[in-house]
LODREN-370358 format. One record per residue: residue number from 1; residue in three letters; z, y, x of N, C-alpha, C in turn. Coordinates in steps of 0.1 Angstrom, whole numbers. Example, Ala and Ser with C-alpha at 12.3 -4.5 7.8 and 13.67 -1.06 7.14 Angstrom:
2
(1,'ala',(78,-57,132),(78,-45,123),(78,-33,132)) (2,'ser',(71,-22,128),(71,-11,137),(79,0,129)) 
This chain:
322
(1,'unk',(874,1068,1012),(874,1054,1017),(886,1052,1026)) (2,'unk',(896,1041,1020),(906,1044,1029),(910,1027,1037)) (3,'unk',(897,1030,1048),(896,1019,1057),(897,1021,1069)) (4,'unk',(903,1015,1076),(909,1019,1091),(908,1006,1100)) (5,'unk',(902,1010,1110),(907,1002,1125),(921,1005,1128)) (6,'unk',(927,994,1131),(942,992,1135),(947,987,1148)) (7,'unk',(955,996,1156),(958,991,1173),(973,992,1164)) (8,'unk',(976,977,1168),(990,981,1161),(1006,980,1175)) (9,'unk',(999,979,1188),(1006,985,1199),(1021,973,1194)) (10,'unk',(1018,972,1212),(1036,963,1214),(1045,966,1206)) (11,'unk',(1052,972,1200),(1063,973,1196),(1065,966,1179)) (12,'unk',(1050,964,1175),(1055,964,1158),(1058,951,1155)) (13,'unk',(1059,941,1163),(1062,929,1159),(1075,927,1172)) (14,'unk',(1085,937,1170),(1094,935,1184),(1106,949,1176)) (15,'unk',(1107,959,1188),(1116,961,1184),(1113,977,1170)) (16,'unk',(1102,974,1162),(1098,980,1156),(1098,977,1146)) (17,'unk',(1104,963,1138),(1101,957,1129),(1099,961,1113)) (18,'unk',(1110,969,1114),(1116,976,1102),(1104,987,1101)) (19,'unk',(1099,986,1110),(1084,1001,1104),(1071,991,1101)) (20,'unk',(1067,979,1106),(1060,969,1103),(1060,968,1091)) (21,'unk',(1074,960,1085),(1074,956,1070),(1068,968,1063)) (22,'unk',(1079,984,1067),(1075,992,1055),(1057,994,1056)) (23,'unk',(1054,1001,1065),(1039,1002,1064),(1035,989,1058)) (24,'unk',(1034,978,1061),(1027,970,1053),(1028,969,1035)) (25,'unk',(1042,972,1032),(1045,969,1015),(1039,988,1016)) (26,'unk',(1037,998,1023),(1031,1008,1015),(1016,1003,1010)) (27,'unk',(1011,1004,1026),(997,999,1022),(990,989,1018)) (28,'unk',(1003,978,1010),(999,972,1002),(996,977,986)) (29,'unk',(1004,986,987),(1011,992,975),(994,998,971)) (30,'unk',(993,1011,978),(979,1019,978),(968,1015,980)) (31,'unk',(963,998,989),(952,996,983),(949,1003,999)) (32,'unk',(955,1002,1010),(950,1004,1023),(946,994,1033)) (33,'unk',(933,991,1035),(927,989,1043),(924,985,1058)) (34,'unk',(928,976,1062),(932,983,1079),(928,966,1086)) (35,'unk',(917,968,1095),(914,962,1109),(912,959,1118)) (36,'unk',(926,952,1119),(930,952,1136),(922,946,1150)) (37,'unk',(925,960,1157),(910,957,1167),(917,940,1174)) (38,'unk',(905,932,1173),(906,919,1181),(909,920,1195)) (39,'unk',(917,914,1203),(921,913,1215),(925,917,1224)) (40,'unk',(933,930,1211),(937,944,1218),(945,940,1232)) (41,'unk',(948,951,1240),(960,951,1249),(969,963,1251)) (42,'unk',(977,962,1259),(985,973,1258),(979,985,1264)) (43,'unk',(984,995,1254),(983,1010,1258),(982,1015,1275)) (44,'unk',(991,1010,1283),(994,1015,1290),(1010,1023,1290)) (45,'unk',(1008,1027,1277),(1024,1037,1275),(1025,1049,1286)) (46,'unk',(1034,1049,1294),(1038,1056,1304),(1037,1058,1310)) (47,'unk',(1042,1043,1317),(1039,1038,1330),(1027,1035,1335)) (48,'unk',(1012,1039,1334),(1004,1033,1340),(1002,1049,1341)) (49,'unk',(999,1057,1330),(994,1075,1336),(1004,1080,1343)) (50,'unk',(1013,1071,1350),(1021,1080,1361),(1018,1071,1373)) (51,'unk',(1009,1061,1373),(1011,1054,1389),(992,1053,1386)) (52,'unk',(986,1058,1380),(970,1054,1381),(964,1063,1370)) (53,'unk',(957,1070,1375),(952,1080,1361),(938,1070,1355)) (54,'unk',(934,1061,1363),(921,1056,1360),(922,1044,1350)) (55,'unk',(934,1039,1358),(939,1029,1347),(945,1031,1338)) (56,'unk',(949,1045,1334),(955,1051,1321),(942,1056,1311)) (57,'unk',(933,1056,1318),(922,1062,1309),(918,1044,1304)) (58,'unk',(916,1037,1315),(906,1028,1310),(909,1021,1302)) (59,'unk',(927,1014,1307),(933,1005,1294),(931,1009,1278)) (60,'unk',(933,1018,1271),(934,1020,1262),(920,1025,1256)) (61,'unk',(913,1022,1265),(894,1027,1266),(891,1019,1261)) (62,'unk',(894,1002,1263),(892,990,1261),(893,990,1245)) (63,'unk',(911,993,1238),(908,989,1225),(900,1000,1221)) (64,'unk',(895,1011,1222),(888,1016,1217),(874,1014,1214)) (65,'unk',(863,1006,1225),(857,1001,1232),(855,984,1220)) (66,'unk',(860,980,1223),(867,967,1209),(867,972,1199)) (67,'unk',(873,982,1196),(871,987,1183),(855,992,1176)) (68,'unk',(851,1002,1185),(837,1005,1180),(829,988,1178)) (69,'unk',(830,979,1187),(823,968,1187),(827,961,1170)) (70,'unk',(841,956,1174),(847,949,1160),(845,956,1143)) (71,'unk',(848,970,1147),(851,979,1134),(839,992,1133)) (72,'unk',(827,990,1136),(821,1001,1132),(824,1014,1129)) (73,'unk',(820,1024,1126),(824,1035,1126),(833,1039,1113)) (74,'unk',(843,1032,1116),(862,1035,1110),(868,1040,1124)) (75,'unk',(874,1054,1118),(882,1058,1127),(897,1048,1130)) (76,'unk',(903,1049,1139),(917,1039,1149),(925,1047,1145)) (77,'unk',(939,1038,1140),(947,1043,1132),(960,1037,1140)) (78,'unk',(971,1040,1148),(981,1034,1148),(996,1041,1150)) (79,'unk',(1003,1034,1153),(1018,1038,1143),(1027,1041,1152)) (80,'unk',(1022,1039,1166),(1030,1047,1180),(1030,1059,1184)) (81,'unk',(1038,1067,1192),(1032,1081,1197),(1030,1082,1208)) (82,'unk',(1033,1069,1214),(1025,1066,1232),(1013,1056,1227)) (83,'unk',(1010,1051,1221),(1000,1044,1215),(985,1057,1216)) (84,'unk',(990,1068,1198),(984,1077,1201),(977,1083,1212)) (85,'unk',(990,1088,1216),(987,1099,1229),(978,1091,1242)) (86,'unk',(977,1077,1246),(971,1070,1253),(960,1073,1247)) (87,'unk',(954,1066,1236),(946,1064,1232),(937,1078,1231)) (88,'unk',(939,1086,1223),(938,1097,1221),(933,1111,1235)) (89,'unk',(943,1109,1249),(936,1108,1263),(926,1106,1264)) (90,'unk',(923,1093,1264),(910,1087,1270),(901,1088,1262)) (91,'unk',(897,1092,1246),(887,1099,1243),(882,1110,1247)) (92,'unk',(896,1121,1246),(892,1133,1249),(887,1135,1263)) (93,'unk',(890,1130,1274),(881,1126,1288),(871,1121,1287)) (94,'unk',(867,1113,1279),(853,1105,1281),(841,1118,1275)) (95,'unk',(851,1123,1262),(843,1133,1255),(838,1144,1262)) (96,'unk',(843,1147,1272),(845,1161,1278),(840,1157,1293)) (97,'unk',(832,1144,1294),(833,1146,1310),(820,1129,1310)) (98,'unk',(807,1133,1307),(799,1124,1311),(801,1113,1322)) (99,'unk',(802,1117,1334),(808,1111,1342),(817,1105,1339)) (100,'unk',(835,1111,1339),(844,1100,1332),(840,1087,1325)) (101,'unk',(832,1091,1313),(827,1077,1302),(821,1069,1312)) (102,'unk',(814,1073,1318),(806,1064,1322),(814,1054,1336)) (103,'unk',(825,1061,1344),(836,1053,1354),(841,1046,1343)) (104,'unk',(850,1048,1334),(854,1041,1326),(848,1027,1322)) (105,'unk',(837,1029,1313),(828,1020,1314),(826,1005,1323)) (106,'unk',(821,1017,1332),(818,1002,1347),(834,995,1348)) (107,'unk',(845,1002,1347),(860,997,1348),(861,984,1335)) (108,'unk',(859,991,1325),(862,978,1317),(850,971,1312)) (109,'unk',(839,973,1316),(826,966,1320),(821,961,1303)) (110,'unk',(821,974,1296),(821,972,1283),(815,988,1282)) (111,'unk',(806,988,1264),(798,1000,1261),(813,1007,1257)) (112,'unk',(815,1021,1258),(823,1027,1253),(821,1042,1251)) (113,'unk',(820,1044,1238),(811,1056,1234),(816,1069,1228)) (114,'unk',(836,1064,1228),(845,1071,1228),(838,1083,1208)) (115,'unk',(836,1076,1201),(832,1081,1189),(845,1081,1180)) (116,'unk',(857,1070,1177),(862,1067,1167),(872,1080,1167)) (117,'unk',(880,1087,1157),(886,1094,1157),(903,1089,1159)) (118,'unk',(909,1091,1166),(921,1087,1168),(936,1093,1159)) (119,'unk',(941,1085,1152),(948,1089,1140),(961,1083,1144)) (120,'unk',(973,1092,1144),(986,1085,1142),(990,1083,1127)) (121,'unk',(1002,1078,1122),(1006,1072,1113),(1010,1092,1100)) (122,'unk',(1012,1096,1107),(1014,1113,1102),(1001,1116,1099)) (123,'unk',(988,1114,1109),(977,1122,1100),(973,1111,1091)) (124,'unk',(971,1099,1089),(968,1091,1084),(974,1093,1070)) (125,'unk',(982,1095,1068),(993,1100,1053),(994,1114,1049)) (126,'unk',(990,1119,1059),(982,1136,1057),(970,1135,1046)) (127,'unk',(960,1124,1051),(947,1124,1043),(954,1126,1027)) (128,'unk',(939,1131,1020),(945,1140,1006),(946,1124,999)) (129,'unk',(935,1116,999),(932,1110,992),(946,1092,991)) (130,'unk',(953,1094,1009),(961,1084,1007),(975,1093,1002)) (131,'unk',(977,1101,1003),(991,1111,995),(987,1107,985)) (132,'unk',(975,1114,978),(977,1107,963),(979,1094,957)) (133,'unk',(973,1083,969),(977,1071,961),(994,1066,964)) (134,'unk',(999,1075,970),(1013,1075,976),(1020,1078,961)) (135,'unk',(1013,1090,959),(1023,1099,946),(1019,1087,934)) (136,'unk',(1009,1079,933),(1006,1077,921),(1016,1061,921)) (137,'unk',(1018,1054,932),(1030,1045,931),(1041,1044,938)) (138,'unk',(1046,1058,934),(1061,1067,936),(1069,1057,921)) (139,'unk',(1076,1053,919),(1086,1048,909),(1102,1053,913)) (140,'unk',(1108,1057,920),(1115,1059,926),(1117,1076,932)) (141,'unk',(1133,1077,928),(1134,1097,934),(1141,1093,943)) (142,'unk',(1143,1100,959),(1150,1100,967),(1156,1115,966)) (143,'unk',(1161,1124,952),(1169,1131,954),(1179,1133,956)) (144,'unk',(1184,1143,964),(1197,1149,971),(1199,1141,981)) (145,'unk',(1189,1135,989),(1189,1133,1001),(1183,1143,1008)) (146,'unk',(1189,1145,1021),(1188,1162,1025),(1182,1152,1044)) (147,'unk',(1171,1150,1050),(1163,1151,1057),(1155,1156,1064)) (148,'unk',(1166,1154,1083),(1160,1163,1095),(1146,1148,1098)) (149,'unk',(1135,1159,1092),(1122,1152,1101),(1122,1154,1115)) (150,'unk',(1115,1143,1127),(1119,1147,1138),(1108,1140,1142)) (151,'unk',(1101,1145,1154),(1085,1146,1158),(1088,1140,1168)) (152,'unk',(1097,1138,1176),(1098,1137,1192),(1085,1146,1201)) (153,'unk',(1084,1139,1212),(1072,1145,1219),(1063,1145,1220)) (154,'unk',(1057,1137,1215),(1039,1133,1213),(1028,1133,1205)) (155,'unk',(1034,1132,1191),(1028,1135,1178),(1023,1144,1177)) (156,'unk',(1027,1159,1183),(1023,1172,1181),(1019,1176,1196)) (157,'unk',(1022,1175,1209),(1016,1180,1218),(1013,1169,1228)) (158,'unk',(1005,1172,1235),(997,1188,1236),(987,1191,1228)) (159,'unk',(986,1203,1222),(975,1205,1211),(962,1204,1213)) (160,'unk',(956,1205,1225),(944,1201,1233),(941,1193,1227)) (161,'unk',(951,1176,1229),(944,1164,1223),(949,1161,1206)) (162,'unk',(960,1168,1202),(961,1163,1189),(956,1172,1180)) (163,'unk',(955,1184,1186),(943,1195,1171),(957,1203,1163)) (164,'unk',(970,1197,1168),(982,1203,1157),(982,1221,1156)) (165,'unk',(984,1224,1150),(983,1240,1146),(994,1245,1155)) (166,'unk',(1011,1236,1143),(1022,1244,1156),(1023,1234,1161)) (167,'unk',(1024,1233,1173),(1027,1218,1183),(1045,1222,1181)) (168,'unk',(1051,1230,1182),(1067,1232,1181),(1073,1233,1167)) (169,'unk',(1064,1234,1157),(1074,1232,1143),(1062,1228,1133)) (170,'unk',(1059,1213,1136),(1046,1205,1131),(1055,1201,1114)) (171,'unk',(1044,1200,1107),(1048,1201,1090),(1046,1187,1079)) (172,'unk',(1039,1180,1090),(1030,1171,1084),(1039,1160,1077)) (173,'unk',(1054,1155,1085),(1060,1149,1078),(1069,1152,1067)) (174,'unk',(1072,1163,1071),(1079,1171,1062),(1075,1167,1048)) (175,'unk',(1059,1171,1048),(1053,1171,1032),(1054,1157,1029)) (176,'unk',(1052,1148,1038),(1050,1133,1030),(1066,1131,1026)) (177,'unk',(1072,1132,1032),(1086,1127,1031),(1090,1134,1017)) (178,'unk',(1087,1149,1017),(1093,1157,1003),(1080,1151,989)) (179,'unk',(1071,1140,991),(1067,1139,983),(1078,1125,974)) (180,'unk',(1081,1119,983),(1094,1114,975),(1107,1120,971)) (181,'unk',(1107,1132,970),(1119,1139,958),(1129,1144,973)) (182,'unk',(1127,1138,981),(1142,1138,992),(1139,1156,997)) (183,'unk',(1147,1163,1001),(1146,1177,1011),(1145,1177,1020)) (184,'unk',(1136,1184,1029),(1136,1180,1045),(1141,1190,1044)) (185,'unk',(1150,1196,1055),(1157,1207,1061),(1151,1214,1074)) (186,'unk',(1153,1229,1075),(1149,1234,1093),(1163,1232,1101)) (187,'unk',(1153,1224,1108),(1166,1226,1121),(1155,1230,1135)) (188,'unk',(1165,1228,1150),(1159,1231,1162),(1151,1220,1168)) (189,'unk',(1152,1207,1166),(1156,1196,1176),(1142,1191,1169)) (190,'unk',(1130,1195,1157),(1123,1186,1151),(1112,1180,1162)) (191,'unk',(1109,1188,1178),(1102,1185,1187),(1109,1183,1199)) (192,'unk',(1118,1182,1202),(1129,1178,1215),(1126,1161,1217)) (193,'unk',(1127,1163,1228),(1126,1150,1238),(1136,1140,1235)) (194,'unk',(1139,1127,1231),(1148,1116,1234),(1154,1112,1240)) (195,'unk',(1141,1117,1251),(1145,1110,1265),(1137,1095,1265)) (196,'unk',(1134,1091,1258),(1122,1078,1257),(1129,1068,1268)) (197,'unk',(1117,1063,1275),(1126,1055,1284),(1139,1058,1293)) (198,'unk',(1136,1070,1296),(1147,1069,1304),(1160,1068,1297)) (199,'unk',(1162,1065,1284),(1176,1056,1282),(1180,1050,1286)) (200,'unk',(1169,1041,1294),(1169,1028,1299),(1176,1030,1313)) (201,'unk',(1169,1039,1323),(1167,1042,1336),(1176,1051,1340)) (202,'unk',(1177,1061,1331),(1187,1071,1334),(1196,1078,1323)) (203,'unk',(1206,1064,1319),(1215,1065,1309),(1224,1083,1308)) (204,'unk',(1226,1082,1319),(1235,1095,1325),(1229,1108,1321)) (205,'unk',(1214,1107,1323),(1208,1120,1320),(1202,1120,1307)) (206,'unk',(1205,1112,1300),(1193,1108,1292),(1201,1108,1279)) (207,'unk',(1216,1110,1276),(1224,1102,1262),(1227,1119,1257)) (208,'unk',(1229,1129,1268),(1229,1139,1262),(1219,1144,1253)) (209,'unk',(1205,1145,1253),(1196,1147,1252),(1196,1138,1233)) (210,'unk',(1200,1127,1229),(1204,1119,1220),(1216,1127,1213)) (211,'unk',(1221,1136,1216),(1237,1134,1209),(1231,1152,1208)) (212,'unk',(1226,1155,1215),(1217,1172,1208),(1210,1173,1196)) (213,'unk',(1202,1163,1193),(1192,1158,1186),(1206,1158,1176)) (214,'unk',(1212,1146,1171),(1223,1145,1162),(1236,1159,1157)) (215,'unk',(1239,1165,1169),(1245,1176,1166),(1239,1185,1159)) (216,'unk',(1224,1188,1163),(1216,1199,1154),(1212,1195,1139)) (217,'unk',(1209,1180,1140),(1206,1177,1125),(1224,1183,1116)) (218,'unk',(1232,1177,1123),(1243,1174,1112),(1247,1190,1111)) (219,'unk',(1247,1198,1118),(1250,1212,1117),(1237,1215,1106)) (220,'unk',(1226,1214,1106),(1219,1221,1098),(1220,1209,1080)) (221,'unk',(1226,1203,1080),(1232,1197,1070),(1225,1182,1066)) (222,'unk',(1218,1176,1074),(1210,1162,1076),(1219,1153,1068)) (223,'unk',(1213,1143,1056),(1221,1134,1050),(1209,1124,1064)) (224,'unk',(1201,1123,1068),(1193,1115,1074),(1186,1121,1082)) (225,'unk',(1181,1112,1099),(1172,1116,1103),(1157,1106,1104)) (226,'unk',(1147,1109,1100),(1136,1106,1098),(1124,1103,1113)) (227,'unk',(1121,1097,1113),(1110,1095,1128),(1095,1091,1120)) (228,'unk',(1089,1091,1131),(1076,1083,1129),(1069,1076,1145)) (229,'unk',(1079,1072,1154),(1076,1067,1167),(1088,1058,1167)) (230,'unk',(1081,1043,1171),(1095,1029,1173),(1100,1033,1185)) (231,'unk',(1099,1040,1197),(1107,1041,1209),(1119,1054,1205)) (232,'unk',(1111,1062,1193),(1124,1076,1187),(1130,1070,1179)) (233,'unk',(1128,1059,1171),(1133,1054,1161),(1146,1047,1168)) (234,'unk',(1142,1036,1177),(1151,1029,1184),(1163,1034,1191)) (235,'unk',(1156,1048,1201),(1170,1054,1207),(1176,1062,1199)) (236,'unk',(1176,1065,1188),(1187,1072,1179),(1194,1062,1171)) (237,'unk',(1187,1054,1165),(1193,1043,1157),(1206,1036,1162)) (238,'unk',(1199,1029,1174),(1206,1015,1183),(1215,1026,1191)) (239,'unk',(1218,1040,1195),(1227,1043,1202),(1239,1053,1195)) (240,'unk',(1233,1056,1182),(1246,1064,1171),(1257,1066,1174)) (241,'unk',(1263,1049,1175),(1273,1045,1176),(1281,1050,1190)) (242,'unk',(1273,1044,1198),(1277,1049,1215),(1278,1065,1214)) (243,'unk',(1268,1073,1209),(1272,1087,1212),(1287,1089,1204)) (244,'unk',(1287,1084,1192),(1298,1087,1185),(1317,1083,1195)) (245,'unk',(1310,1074,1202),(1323,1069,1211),(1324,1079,1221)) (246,'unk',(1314,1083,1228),(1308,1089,1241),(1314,1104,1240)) (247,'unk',(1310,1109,1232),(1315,1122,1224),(1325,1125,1218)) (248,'unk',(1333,1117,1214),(1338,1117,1204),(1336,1126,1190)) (249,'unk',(1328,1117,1188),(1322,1123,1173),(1322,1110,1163)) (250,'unk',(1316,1119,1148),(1317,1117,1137),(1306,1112,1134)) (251,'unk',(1293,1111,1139),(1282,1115,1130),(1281,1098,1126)) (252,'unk',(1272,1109,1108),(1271,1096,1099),(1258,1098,1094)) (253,'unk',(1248,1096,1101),(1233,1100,1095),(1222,1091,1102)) (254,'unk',(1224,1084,1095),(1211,1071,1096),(1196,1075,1098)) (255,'unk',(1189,1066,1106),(1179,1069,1111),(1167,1060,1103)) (256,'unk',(1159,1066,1096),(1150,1062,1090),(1131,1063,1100)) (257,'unk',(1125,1054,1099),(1112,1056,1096),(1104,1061,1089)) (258,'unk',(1099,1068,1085),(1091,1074,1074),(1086,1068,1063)) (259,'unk',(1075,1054,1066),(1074,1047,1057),(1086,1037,1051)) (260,'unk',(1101,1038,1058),(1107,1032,1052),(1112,1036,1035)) (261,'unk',(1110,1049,1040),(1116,1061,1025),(1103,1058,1018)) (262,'unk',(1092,1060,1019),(1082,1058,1011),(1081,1043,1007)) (263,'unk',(1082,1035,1014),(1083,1021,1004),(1093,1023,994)) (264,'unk',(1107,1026,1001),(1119,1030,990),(1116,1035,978)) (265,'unk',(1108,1047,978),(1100,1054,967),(1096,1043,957)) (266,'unk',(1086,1034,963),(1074,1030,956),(1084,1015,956)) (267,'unk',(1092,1012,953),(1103,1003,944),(1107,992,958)) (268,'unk',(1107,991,971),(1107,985,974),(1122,979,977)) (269,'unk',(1127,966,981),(1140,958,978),(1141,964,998)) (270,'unk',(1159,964,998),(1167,960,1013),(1156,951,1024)) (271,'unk',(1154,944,1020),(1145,932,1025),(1125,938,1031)) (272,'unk',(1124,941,1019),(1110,947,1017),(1103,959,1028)) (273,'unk',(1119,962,1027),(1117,980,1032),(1121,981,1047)) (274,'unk',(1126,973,1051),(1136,969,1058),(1154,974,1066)) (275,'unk',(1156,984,1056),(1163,989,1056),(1178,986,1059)) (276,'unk',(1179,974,1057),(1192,961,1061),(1192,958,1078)) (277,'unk',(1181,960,1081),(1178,958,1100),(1185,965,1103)) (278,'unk',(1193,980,1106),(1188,987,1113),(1206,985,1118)) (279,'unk',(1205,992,1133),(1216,990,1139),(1228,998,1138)) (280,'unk',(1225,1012,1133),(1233,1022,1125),(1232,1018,1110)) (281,'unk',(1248,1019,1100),(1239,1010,1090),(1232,1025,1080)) (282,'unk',(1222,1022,1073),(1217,1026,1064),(1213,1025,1054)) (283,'unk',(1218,1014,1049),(1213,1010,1039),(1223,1017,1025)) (284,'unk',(1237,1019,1026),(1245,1023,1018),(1245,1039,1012)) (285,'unk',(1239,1044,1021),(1235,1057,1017),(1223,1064,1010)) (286,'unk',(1214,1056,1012),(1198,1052,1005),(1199,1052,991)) (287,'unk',(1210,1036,986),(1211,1033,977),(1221,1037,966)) (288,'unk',(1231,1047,973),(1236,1058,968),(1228,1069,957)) (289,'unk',(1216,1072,965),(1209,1083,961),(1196,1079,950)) (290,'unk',(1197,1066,954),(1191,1060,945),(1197,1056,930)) (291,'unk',(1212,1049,931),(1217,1049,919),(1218,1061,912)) (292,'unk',(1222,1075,919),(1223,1085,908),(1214,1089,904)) (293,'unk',(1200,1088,912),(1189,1097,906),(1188,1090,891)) (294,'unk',(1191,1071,895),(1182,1061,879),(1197,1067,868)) (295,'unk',(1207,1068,875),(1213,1071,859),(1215,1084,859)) (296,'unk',(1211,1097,862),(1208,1106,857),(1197,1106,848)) (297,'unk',(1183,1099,849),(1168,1098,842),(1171,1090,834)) (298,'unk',(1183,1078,832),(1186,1072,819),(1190,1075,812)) (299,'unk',(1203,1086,816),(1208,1096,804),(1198,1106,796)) (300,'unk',(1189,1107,806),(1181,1120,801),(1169,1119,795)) (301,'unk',(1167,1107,795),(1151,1109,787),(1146,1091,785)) (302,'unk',(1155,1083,771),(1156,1071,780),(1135,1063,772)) (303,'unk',(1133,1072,758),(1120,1075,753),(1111,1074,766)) (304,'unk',(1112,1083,774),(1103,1091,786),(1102,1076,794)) (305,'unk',(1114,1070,792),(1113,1061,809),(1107,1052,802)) (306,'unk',(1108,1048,789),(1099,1035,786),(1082,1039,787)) (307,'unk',(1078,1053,789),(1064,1049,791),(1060,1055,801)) (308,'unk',(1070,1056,815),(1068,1057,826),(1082,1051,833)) (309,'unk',(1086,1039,832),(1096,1030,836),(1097,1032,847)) (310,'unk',(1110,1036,854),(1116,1034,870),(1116,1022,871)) (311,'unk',(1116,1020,887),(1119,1006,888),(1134,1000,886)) (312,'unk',(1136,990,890),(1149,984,878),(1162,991,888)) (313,'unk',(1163,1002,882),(1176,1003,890),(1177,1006,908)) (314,'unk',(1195,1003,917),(1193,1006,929),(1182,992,930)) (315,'unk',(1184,996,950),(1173,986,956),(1180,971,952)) (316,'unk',(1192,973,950),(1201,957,948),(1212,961,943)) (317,'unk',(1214,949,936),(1230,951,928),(1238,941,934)) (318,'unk',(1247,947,942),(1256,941,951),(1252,942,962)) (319,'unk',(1255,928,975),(1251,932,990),(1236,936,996)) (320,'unk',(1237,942,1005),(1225,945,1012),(1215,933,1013)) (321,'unk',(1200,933,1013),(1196,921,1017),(1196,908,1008)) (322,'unk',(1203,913,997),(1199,901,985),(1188,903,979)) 
């Protein structure tokens, strides 16, 4: 059954956009299910489990709380890694601490019975049953694309609340990503910090920490780096450029979302995927790897492709976004 409660958290209709579109044309694609809890509010993020531990448990108690009400017993599914990890907190306290549930509770003055299972956008594409409907509207190879997957901080630890095996060299995107043809590569940096907000707060201590992350991919041979969190996605994307001034460097390795590649896979256009957004460009390199895979499979088997047809070619013929 692949039906989900959905907290789809501040960012996806902001500066997350390009992961919005793709998740939606995937799970359009596969036949995914998803019900967004009514009246959600914000996580909390950060800033509330550092100035209130009560109000870090409770806020994101709420959409949970809404959710069991709205969506019955479907586990909460969403596409942040401060989203998760909020959410994901305040079960594991409620679960673990009679009392807690019950403070909680009187706080947001609602039943909250802390049942639904808390899923980021990685285990959710883990399940066997949505990989397969992944593989089965794959039309598209992303070979000889060579991709550093990169976890940031929250996806995998602390293992307490996420269950991950290695919290330091977690695998999960790895597999989805290589189920579109592309290579994910070992490097150091797949669980290293960003620095998250404090790009914002403390540029000075915070841009090295960015240009680590990019030196380790490109040494270990990264045509791309890959995310699955809009605050990891953003500060490598939107600051490329600046490290490259800052440093004086070269680097040329575009920052993808995860379902951006998998829509890519499953035929999706510049537009679709959103791939034409992004502030480092990426779109020229994508469609590179995409033209050679379709005319290598048209030289080679052109019988084969008429009774399993690629989709027409690159994502566009001519500019980005047509």
């Amino acid at each position: 059954m692949m039906k989900y409660s959905y907290f789809p958290g501040c960012s996806m209709d902001s500066t997350a956009v390009t992961y919005k579109k793709s998740f939606e044309y995937v799970a359009d694609k596969i036949g995914l299910e998803l019900f967004e809890i009514p009246d959600w509010n914000c996580c909390g993020s950060t800033a509330a489990h550092t100035k209130n531990e009560k109000m870090a448990l409770a806020l994101p108690a709420r959409n949970i709380a809404l959710s069991e009400e709205a969506n019955p017993g479907l586990d909460i599914v969403t596409p942040c890694a401060a989203c998760y990890s909020r959410l994901a907190y305040s079960t594991y306290a409620a679960r673990n601490s009679e009392e807690t549930r019950k403070e909680i509770e009187d706080i947001i003055e609602m039943n909250f019975k802390a049942e639904p299972e808390i899923l980021n956008f990685l285990d959710l594409f883990s399940d066997p049953e949505v990989k397969e409907k992944c593989r089965e509207k794959m039309v598209r190879s992303l070979k000889g694309l060579k991709v550093a997957c990169y976890y940031g901080c929250l996806m995998s630890r602390p293992r307490k609340i996420t269950g991950e095996e290695n919290p330091e060299n977690p695998m999960k995107m790895d597999a989805i990503i290589e189920m579109t043809g592309a290579e994910t590569i070992e490097w150091d940096f797949k669980t290293e910090c960003c620095g998250a907000s404090h790009q914002v707060d403390a540029p000075k201590e915070a841009r090295p920490l960015i240009e680590k992350i990019f030196r380790n991919a490109a040494a270990n041979g990264a045509d791309a780096i890959v995310t699955a969190c809009p605050l990891c996605n953003m500060n490598l994307d939107m600051r490329e450029e600046e490290i490259n001034k800052l440093y004086s460097k070269k680097y040329n390795i575009p920052v993808f979302q995860f379902t951006e590649l998998l829509a890519v896979a499953m035929g999706a256009g510049a537009e679709q995927s959103g791939i034409h957004k992004h502030f480092f460009p990426a779109f020229d390199r994508i469609n590179e790897v995409i033209r050679a895979n379709w005319e290598e499979e048209k030289k080679k088997a052109k019988e084969e492709a008429k009774k399993n047809p690629l989709a027409d070619g690159p994502i566009v013929v001519g500019k980005a976004g047509k």
